[in-house]
Backbone as a printed PyTorch tensor [residue, N CA C, xyz], in Angstrom:
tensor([[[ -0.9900, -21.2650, -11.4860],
         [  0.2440, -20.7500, -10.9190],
         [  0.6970, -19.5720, -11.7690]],

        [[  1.1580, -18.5450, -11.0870],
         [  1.6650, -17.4820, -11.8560],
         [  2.6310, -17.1620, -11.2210]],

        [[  3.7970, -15.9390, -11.8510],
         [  4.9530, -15.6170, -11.0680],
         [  4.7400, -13.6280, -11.6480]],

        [[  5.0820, -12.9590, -10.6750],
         [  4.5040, -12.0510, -10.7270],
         [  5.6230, -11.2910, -10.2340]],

        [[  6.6980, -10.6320, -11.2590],
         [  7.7700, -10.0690, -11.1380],
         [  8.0110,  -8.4310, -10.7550]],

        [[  7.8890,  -8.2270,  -9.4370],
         [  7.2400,  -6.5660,  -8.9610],
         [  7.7030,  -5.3950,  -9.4330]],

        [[  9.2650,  -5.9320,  -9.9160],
         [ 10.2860,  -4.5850, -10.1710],
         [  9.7610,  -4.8260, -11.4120]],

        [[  9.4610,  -4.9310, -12.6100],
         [  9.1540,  -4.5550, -13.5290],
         [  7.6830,  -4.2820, -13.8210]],

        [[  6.8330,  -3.9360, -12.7130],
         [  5.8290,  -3.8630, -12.8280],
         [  5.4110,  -1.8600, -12.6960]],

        [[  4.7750,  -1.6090, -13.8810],
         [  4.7280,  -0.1380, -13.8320],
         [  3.2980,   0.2950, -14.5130]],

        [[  2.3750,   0.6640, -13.6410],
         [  0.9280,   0.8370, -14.0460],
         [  0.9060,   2.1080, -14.9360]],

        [[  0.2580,   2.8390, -15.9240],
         [ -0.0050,   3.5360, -16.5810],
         [ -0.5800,   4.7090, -15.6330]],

        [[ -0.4280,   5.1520, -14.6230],
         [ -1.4500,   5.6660, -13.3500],
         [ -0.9340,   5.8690, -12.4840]],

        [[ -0.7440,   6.7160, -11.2720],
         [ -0.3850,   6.4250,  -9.7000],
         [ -1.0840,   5.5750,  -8.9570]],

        [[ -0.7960,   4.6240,  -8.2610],
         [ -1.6920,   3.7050,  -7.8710],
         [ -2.6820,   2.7550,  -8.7360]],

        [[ -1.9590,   2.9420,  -9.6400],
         [ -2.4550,   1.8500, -10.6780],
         [ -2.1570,   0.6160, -10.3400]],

        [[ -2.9360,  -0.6080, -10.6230],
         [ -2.3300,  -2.0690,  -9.8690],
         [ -2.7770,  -3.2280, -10.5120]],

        [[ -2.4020,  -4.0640, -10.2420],
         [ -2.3660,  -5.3560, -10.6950],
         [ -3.0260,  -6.6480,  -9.3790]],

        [[ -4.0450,  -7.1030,  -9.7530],
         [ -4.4160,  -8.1280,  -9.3900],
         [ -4.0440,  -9.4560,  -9.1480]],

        [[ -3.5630,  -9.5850,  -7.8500],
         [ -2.8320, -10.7140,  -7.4680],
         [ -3.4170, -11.9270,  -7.5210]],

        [[ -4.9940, -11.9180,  -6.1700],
         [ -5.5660, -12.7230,  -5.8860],
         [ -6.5950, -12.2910,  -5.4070]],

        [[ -7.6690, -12.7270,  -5.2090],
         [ -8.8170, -12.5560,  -3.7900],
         [ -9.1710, -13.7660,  -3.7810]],

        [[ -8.8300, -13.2990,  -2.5170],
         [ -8.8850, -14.9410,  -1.6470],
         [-10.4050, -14.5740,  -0.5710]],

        [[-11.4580, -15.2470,  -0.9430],
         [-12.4720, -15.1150,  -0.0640],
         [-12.9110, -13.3830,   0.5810]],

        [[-12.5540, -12.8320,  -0.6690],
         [-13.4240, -11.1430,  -0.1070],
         [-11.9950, -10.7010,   0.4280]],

        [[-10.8280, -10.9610,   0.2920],
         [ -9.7780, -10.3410,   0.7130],
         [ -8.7280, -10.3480,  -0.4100]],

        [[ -8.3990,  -8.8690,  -0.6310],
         [ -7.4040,  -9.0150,  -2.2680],
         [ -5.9490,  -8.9290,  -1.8210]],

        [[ -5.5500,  -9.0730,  -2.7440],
         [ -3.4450,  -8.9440,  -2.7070],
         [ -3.8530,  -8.4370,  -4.2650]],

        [[ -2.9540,  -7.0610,  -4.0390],
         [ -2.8030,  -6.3810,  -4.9540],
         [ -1.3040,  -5.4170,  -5.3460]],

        [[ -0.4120,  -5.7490,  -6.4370],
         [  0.4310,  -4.9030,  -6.5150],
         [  0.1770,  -3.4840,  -6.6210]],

        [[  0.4170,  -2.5010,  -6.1950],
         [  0.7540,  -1.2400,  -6.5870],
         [  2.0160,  -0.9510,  -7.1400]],

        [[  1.9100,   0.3700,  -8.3380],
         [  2.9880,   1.3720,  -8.5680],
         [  2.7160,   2.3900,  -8.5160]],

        [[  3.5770,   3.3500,  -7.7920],
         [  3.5450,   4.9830,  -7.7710],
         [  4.2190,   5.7420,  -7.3430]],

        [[  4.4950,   6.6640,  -8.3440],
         [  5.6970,   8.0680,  -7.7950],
         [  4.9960,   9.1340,  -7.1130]],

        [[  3.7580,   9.3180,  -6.6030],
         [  2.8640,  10.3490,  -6.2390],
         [  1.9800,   9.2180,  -5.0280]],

        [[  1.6900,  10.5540,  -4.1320],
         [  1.4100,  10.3580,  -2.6210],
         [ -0.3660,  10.0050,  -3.1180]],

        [[ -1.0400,   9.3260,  -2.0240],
         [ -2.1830,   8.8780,  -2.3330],
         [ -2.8350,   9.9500,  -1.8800]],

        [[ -4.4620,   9.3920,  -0.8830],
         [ -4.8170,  10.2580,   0.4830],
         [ -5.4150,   9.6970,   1.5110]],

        [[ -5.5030,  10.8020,   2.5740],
         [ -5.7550,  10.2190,   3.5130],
         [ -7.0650,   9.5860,   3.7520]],

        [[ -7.0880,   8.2490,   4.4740],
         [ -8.3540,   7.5210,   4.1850],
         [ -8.3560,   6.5500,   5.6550]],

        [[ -9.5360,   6.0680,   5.8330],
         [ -9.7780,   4.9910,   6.4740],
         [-10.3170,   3.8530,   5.8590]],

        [[ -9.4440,   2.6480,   5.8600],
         [ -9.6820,   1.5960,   5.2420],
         [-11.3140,   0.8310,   6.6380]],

        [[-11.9800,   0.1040,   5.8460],
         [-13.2120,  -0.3070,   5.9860],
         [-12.6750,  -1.8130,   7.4930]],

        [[-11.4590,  -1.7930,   6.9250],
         [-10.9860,  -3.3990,   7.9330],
         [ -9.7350,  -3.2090,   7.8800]],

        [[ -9.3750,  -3.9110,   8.4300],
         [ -7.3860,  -4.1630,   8.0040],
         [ -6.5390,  -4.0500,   7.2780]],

        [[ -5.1380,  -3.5760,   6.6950],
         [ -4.3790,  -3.4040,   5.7590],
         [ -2.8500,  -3.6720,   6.1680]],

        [[ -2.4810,  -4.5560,   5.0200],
         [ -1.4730,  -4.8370,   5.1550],
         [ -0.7250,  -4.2940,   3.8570]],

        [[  0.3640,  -3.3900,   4.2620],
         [  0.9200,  -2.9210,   3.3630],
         [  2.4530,  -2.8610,   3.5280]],

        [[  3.1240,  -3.8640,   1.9580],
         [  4.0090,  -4.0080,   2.0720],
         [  5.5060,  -3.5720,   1.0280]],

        [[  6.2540,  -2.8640,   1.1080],
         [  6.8390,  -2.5010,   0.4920],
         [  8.0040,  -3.1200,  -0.3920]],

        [[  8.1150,  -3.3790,  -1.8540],
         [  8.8670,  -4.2470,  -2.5420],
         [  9.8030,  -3.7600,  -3.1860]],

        [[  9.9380,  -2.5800,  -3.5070],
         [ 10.6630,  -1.8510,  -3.8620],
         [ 10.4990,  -0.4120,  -3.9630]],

        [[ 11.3310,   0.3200,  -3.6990],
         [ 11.7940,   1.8860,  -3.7120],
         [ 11.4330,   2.2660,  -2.2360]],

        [[ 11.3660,   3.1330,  -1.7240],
         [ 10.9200,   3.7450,  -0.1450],
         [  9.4500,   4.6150,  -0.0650]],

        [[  8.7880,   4.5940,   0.8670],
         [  7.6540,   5.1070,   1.0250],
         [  7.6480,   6.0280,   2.6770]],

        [[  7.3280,   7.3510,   3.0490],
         [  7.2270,   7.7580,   3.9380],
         [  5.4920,   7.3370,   4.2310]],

        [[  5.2620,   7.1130,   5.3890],
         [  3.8630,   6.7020,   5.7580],
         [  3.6620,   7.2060,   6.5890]],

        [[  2.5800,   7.8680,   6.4880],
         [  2.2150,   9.0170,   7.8610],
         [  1.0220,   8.3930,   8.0130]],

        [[  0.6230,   8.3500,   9.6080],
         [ -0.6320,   8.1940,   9.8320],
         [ -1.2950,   9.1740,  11.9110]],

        [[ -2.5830,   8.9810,  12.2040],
         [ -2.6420,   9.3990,  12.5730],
         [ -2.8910,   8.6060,  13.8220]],

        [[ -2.8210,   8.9050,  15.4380],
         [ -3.6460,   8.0910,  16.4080],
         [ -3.6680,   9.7090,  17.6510]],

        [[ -5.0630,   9.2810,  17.7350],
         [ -5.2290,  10.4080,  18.9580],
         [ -5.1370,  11.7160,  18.3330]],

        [[ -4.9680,  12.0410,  17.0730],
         [ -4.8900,  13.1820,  16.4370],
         [ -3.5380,  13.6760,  16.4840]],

        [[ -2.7240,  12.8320,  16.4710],
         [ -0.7510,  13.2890,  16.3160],
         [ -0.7270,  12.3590,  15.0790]],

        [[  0.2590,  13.3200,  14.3730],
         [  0.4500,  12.6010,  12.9510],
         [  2.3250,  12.0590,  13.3070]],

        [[  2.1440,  10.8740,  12.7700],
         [  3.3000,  10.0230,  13.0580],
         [  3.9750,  10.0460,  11.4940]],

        [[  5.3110,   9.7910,  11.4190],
         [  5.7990,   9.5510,  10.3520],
         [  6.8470,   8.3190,  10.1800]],

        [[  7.0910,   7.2890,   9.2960],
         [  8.2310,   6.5050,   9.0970],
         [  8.1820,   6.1020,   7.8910]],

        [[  9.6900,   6.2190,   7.4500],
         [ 10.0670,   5.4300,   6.2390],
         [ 10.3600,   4.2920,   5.8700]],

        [[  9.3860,   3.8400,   5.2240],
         [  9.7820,   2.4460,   4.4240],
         [ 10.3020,   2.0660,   4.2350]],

        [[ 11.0970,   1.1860,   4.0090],
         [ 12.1440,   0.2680,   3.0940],
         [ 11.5460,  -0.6890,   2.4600]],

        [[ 12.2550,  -1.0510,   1.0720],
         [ 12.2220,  -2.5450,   0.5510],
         [ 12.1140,  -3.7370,   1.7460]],

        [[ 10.8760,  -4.7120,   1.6190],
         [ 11.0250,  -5.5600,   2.4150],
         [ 10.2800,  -5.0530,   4.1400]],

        [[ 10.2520,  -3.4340,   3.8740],
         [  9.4170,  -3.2170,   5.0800],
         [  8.0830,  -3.3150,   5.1500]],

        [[  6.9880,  -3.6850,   6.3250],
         [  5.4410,  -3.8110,   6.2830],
         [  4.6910,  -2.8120,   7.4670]],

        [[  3.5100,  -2.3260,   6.9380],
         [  3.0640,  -1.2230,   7.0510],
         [  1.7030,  -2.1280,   7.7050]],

        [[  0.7740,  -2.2490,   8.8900],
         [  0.0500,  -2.9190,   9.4370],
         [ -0.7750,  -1.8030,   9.7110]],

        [[ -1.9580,  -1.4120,   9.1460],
         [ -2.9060,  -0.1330,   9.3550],
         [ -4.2630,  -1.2520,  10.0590]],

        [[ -4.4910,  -1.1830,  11.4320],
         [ -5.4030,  -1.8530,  12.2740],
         [ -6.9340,  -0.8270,  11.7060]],

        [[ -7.9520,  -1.1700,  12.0200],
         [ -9.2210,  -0.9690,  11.8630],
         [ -9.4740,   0.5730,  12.2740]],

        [[ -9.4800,   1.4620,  11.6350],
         [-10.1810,   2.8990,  12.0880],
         [ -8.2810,   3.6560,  12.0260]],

        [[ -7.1310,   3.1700,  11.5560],
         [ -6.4020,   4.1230,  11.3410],
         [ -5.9880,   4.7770,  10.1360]],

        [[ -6.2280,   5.9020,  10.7360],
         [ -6.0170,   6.8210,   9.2510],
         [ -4.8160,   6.7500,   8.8580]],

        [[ -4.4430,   6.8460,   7.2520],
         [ -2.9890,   6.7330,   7.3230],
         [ -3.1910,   7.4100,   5.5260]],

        [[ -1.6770,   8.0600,   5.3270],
         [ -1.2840,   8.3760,   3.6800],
         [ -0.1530,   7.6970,   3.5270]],

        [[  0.6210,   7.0750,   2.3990],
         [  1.5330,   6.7260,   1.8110],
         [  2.0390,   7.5200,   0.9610]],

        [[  3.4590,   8.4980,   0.7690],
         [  3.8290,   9.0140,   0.4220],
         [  4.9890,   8.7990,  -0.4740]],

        [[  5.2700,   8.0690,  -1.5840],
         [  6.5290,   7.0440,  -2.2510],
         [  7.9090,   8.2140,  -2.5060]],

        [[  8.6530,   7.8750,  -2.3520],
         [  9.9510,   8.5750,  -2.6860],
         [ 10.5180,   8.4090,  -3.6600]],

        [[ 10.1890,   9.2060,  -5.0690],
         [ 10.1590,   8.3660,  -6.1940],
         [  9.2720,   7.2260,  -6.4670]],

        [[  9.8830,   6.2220,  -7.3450],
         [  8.8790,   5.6890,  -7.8120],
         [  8.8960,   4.1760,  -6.7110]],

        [[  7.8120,   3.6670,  -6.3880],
         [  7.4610,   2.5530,  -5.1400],
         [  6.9080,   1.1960,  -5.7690]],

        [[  6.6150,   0.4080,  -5.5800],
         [  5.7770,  -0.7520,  -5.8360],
         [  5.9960,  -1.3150,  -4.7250]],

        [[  4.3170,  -1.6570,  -4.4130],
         [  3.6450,  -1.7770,  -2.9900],
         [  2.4170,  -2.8710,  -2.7730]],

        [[  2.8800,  -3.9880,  -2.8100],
         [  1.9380,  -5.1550,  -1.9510],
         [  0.5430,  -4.8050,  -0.6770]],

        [[ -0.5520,  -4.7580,  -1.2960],
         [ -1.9560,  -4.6080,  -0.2760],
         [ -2.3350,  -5.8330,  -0.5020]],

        [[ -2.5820,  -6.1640,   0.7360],
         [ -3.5750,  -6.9970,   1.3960],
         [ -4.5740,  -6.2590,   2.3480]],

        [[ -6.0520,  -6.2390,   2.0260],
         [ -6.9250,  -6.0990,   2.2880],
         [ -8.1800,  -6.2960,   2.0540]],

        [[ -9.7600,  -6.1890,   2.1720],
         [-10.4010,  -6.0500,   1.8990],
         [-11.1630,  -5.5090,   0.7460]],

        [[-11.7190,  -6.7140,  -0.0780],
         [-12.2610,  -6.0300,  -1.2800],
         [-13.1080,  -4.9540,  -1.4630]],

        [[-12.7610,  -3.9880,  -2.0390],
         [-13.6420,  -2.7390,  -2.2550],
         [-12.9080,  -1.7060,  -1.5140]],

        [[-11.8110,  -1.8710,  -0.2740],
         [-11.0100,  -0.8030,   0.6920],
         [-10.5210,   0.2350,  -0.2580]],

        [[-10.7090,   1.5460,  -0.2300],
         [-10.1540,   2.9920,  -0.7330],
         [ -8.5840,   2.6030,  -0.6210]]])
């Protein structure tokens, strides 16, 4: 059992993170970061969830780029083949669930 306190969690890195769990080839991973990632296609599913600070998330479908902002407590559901960037507004810490090895 562990307890894993998010707001004080601050990686040395953008997107630096902390290892939650992998559960059967699927990780939970904290993120921290004040700087935007890139754009990518994850390999399977992503669940991305926001724990603190705000994140603009742009992604793409049909080749129109969409935009919405995050909130604390908001979740970010990137289905199979969508492209997407996370952009933090200031500094973020950010809950993934996905696939081990996903960019």
């Amino acid at each position: 059992m562990k307890i894993f306190r998010a707001r004080d969690f601050k990686a040395d890195r953008p997107w630096g993170a902390l290892d939650v769990a992998d559960m059967g080839g699927i990780t939970t991973r904290l993120h921290w970061t004040d700087r935007p990632y890139q754009w990518h296609v994850n390999d399977g599913e992503e669940v991305f969830a926001v724990l603190d600070g705000r994140v603009d998330m742009h992604w793409r479908e049909g080749g129109v780029e969409h935009v919405a902002t995050l909130e604390a407590g908001d979740i970010f559901y990137a289905t199979v083949g969508t492209e997407h960037v996370a952009h933090p507004i200031g500094e973020a810490r950010i809950l993934v669930v996905e696939r081990a090895g996903s960019i």
